[in-house]
VOMARTOR-865221 format. One line per 8 residues: number of its first residue (from 0); their letters; for each residue y, x, z of C-alpha. Coordinates in steps of 0.02 Angstrom, whole numbers. Example, Ala and Ser with C-alpha at 12.3 -4.5 7.8 and 13.67 -1.06 7.14 Angstrom:
2
0 = as = -225:615:390 ~ -53:684:357
//
This chain:
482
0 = xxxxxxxx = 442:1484:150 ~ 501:1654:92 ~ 655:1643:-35 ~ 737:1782:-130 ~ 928:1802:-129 ~ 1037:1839:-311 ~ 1160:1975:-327 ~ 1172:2143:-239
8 = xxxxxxxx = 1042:2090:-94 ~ 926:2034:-230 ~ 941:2205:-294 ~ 897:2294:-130 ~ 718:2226:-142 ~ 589:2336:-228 ~ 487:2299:-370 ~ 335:2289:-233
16 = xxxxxxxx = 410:2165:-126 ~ 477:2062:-297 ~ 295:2040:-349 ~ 232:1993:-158 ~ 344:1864:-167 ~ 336:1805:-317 ~ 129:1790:-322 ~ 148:1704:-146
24 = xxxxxxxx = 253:1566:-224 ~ 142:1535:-367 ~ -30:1530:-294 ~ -13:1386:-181 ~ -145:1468:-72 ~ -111:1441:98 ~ 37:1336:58 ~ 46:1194:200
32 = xxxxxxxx = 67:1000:130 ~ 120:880:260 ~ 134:667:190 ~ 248:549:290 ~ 210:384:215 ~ 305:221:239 ~ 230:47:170 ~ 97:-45:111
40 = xxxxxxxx = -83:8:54 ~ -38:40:-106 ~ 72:210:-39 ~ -36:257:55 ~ -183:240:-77 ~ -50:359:-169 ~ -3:470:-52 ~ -186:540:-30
48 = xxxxxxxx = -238:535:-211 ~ -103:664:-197 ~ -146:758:-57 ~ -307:770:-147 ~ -198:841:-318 ~ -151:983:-208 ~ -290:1022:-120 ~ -373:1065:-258
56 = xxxxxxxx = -233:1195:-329 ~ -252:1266:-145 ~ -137:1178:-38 ~ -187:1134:127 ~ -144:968:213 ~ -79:956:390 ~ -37:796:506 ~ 112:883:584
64 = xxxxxxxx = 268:926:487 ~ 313:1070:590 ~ 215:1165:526 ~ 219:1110:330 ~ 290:1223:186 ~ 307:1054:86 ~ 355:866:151 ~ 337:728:56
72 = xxxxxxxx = 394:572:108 ~ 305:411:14 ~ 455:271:68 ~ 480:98:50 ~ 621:-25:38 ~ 537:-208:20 ~ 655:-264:142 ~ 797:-189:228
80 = xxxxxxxx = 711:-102:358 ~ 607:-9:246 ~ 762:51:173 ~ 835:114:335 ~ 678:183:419 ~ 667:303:235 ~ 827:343:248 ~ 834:389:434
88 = xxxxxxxx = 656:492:407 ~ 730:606:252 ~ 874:653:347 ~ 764:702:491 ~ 648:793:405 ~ 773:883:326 ~ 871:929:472 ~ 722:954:571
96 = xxxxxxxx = 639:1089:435 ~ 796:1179:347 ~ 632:1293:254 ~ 517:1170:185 ~ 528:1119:22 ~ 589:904:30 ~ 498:768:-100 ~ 543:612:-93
104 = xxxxxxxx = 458:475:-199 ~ 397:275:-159 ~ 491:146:-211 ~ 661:175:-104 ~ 659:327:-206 ~ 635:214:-370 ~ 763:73:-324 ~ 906:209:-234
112 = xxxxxxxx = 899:387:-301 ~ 1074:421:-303 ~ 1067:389:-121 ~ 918:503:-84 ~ 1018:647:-205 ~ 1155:615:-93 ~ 1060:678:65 ~ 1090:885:52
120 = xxxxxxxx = 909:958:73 ~ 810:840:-35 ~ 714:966:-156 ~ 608:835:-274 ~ 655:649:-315 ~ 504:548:-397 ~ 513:380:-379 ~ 356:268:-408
128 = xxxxxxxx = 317:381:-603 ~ 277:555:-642 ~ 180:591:-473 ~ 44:666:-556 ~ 160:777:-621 ~ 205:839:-434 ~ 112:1001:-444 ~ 203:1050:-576
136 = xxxxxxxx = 374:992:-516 ~ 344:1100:-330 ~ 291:1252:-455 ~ 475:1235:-539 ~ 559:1236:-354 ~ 457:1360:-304 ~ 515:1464:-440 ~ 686:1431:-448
144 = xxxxxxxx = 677:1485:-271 ~ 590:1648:-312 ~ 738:1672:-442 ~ 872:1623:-248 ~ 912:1462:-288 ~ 994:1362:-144 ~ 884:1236:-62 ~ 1030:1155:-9
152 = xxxxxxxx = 1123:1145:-188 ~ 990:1163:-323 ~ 1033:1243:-491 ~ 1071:1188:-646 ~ 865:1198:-702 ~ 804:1096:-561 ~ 926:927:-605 ~ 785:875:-687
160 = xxxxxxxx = 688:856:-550 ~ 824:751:-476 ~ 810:606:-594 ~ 718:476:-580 ~ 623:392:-728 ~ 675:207:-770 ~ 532:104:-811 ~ 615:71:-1001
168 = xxxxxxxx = 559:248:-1044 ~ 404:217:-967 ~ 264:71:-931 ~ 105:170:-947 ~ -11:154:-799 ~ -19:321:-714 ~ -171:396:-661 ~ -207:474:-497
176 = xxxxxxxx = -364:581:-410 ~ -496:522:-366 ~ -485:476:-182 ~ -627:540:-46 ~ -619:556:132 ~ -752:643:260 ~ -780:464:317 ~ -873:387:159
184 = xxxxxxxx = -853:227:237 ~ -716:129:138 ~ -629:191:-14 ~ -478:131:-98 ~ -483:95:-285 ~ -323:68:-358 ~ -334:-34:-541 ~ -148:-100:-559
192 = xxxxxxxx = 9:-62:-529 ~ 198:-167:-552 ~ 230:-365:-551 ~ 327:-450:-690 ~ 309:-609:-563 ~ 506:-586:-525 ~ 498:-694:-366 ~ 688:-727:-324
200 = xxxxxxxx = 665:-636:-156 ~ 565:-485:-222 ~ 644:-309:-267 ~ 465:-241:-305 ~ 484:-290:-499 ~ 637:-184:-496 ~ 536:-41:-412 ~ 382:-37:-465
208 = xxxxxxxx = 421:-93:-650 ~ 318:-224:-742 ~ 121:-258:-734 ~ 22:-110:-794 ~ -172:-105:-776 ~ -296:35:-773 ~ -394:51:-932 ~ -553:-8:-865
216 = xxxxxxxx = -668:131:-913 ~ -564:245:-782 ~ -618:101:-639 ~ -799:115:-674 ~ -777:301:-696 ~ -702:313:-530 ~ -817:162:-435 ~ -947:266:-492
224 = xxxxxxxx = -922:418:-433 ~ -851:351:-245 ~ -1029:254:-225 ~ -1122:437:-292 ~ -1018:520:-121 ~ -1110:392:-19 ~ -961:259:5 ~ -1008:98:72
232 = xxxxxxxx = -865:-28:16 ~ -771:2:-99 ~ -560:-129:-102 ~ -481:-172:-275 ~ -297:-121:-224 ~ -147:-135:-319 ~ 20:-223:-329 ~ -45:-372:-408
240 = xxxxxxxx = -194:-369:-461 ~ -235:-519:-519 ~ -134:-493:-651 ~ -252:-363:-698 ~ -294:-346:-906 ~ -140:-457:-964 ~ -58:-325:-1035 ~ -202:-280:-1136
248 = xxxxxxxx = -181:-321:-1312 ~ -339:-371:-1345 ~ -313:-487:-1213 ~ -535:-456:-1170 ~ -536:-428:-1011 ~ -471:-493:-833 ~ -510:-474:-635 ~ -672:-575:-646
256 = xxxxxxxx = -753:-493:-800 ~ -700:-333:-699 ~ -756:-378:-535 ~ -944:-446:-632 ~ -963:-269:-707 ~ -912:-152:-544 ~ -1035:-278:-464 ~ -1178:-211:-573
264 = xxxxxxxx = -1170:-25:-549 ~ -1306:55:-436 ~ -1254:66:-244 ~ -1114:-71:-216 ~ -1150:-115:-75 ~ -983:-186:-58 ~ -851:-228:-173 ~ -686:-308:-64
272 = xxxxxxxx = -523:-391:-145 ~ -349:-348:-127 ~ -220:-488:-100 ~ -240:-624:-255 ~ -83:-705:-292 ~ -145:-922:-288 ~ -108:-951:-469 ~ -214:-800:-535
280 = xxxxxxxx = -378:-837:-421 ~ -452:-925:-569 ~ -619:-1026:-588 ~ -711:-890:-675 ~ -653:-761:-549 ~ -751:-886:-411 ~ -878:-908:-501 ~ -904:-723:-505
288 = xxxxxxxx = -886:-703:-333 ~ -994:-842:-268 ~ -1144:-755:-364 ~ -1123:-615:-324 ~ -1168:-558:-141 ~ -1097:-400:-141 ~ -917:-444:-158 ~ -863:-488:13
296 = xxxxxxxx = -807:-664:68 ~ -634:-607:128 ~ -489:-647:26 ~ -283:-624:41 ~ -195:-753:-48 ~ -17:-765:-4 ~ 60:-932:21 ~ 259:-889:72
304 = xxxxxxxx = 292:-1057:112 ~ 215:-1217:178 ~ 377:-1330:76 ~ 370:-1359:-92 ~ 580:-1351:-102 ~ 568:-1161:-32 ~ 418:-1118:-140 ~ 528:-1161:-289
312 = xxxxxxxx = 678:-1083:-256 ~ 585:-913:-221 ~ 498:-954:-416 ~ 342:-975:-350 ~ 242:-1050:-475 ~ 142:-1160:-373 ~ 164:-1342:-272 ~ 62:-1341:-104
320 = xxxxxxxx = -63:-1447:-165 ~ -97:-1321:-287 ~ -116:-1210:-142 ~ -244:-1342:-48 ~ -343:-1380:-199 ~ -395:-1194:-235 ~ -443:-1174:-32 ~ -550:-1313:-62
328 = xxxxxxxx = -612:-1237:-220 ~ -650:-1074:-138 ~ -732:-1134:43 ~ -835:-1266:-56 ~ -927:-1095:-164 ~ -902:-976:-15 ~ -933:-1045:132 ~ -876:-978:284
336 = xxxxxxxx = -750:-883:187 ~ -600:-783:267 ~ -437:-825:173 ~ -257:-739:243 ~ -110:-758:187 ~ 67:-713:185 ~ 199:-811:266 ~ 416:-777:228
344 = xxxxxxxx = 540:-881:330 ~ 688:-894:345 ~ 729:-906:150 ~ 895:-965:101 ~ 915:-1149:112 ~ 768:-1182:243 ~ 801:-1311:344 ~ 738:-1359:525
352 = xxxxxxxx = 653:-1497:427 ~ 574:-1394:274 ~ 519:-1270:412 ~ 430:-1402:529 ~ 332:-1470:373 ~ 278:-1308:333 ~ 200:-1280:484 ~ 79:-1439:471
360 = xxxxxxxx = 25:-1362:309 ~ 11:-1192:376 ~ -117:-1263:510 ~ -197:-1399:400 ~ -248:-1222:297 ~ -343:-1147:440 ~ -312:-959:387 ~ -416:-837:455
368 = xxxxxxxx = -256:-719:499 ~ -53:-748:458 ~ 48:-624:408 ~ 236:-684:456 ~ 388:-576:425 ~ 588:-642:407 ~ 662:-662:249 ~ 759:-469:213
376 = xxxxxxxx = 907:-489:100 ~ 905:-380:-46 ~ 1041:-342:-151 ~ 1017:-354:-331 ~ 892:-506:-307 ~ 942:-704:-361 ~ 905:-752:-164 ~ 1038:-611:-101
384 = xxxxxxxx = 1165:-722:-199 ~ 1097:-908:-117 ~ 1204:-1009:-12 ~ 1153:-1054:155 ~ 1069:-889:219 ~ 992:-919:374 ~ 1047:-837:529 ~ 960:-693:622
392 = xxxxxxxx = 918:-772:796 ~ 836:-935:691 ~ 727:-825:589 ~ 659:-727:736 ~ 640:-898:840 ~ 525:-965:675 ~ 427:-802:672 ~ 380:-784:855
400 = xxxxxxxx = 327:-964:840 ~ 222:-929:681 ~ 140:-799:755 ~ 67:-899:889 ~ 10:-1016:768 ~ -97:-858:669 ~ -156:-782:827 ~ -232:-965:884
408 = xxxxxxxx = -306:-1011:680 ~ -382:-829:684 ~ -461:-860:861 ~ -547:-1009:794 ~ -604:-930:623 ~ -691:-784:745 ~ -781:-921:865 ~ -879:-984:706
416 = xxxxxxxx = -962:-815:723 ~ -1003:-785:907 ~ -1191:-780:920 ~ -1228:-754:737 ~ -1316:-595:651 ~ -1186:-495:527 ~ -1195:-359:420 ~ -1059:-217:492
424 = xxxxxxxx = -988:-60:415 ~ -955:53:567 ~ -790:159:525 ~ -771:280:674 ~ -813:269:850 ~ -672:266:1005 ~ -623:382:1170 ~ -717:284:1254
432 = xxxxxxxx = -897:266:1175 ~ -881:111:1069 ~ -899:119:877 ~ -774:10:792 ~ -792:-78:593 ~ -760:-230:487 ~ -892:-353:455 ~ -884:-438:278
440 = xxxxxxxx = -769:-559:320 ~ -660:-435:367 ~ -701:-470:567 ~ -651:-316:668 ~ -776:-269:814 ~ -803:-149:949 ~ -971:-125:993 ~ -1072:-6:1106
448 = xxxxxxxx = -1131:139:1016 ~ -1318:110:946 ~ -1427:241:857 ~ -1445:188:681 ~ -1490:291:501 ~ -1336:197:427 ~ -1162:172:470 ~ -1214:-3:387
456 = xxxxxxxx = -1290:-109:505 ~ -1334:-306:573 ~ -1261:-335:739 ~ -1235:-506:835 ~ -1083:-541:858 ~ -1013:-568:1041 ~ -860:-629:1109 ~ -817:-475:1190
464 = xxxxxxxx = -845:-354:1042 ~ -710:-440:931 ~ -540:-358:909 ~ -392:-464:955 ~ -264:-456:820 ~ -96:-530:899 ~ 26:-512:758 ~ 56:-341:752
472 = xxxxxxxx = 129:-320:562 ~ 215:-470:609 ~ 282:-417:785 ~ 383:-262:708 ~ 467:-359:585 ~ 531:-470:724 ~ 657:-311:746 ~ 721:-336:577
480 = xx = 767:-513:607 ~ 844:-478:785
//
């Protein structure tokens, strides 16, 4: 980056060099963009509708930070280990690249910006608001450096940019790019964002703010103009979206009259569901899926508990029979179906005994895959205050055991398939030949390269060609625990 100094070595510059400088700043031609992004789908879904923002004002987006002009880092702090990995990668970036111009946003930003302001370099605080408004904000910067403002102590003007917006002066749902990539296999399509749920565990009320949906019109808008680039599938993120239309006030719409209509537009191929919270996956929302073939039989519905005594101290507002009765709901209108879920242990209060029935009604479910992670104390949450917090070494001993259990029910979901003709979206192809993609219930394979007009295809299925998924997600957060 260039920067221009104040006082008497300002004044040495000529009026030729002043305008070089100055135009360089302000056309963000050339200007390098680099994202480091921390989290779930939903930051990453944000982090390139934003890389898209600037490449159209002429911004050009590289992998490496090295060589970036601008780093923004999209963080997280869901649990505690979120927290620290933001924190460790703003002070290295900052360190690390003294010239580039520092944004921080995500929802460690949100929850903590007096401790990201705290970290000398930092250039651009956004939270989990405004980011459409980045452009603008890395104009102001750029600016104020034009005019020699410190990167290290910004002026006066650029406080602003500092502050973070509390969700009382703001609940509108923002809206983002469009969001393409050269693949035009799967595209994300964001329609919600926030969760007034207020789960005693959860800080993502507190950094996200409350349930805000996207005014329809703007999904179908953007659904159809993703299936017009040639995109195959297109996934329903956000942070809850089953919640989706209930802060309407007309009260008219929902996920399943939203899911019937995307259904209906020319080209969906296929239309796949973010995670459903249990009490929102309602009749009519089945009944919409079951007719309708192009929304695919794959469905996230976290569970966080297998005891009915943990499930309502986290204010979960569901009993596990609940929980069976809608599995049985959904496999008896979708057979066949894959249904994942979410798994927390480790809560505050869980005994051996509440932990050892919640494993027979983990396996009675018969998930398709598990996603376990230890319970992360967060301050500021009702469960950060509970008595009996579990300790560390127990926690990791009831996730490494839980993982075993999901790697086992998802080998025996996969079997069902072996020998049987599925449709397959092929995503990219590896080093060594094989072409790798999801099937529609969300089965990964690797299969030997085959010529074909489509990247959508039928293939049957072999044992060797399916992915083994040992717990991955779940293995890292073992660290946190230990």
């Amino acid at each position: 980056m260039l920067y221009l100094l104040r006082g008497k070595e300002a004044k040495r510059m000529n009026k030729e060099d002043k305008q070089m400088i100055t135009e360089n700043m302000k056309n963000a031609e050339g200007l390098k963009v680099s994202f480091l992004t921390l989290g779930c789908k939903v930051n990453q879904t944000e982090s390139e509708a934003l890389s898209q923002l600037l490449a159209g004002e002429g911004y050009k987006t590289v992998q490496e930070a090295d060589s970036a002009d601008v780093i923004i880092i999209n963080t997280c702090t869901v649990t505690g280990t979120g927290s620290m990995k933001s924190r460790k990668l703003i002070r290295k970036m900052v360190k690390d690249h003294p010239g580039a111009i520092i944004a921080v946003m995500g929802c460690y930003a949100q929850l903590s910006p007096d401790e990201v302001a705290g970290i000398d370099g930092v250039g651009l605080i956004m939270g989990t608001q405004d980011r459409s408004s980045l452009l603008q904000f890395l104009r102001d910067i750029q600016d104020e450096r034009t005019a020699g403002a410190s990167a290290k102590k910004p002026a006066e003007s650029l406080k602003p940019l500092r502050k973070v917006k509390s969700f009382e002066e703001s609940v509108k749902y923002e809206e983002l790019p469009l969001i393409k990539s050269e693949s035009r296999t799967r595209a994300m399509l964001k329609i919600q964002d926030g969760c007034s749920q207020f789960c005693t565990y959860c800080i993502v009320p507190y950094t996200r703010g409350p349930s805000r949906s996207r005014d329809p019109e703007n999904v179908y808008r953007e659904a159809r103009e993703l299936l017009k680039a040639g995109y195959k599938e297109i996934v329903l993120t956000g942070i809850h979206i089953g919640a989706f239309g209930r802060d309407f006030a007309d009260k008219n719409m929902n996920l399943g009259l939203l899911v019937s209509e995307l259904v209906k537009l020319p080209g969906m191929k296929r239309l796949r569901l973010g995670s459903i919270e249990p009490m929102e996956f309602s009749l009519e929302l089945l009944e919409v899926i079951a007719a309708n073939a192009a929304v695919c039989p794959h469905f996230h519905i976290p569970l966080q508990s297998g005891s009915n005594k943990i499930l309502g101290k986290m204010n979960r507002p569901y009993t596990i029979e609940d929980y069976a009765a809608l599995l049985k709901q959904i496999r008896a209108r979708v057979p066949d179906a894959a249904i994942a879920t979410d798994i927390m242990v480790g809560f505050p209060g869980e005994t051996d005994q509440d932990y050892q029935d919640g494993l027979r009604f983990i396996e009675s479910c018969e998930f398709s895959g598990i996603h376990v992670f230890p319970y992360s104390r967060r301050p500021g949450t009702p469960a950060a205050d509970m008595p009996e917090q579990i300790p560390n070494r127990i926690k990791t001993a009831r996730v490494r055991e839980l993982i075993q259990i999901g790697q086992k029910s998802r080998r025996k979901y996969e079997r069902k398939f072996i020998g049987k003709q599925l449709e397959v979206l092929l995503e990219n192809v590896d080093q060594d030949g094989r072409a790798r993609g999801h099937t529609r219930n969300y089965l990964e394979l690797r299969i030997p390269s085959i010529l074909a007009e489509s990247n959508l295809i039928t293939y049957t299925v072999r044992e060797e060609d399916l992915v083994s998924v040992p717990g991955n997600a779940a293995s890292r957060e073992i660290n946190e625990a230990e």
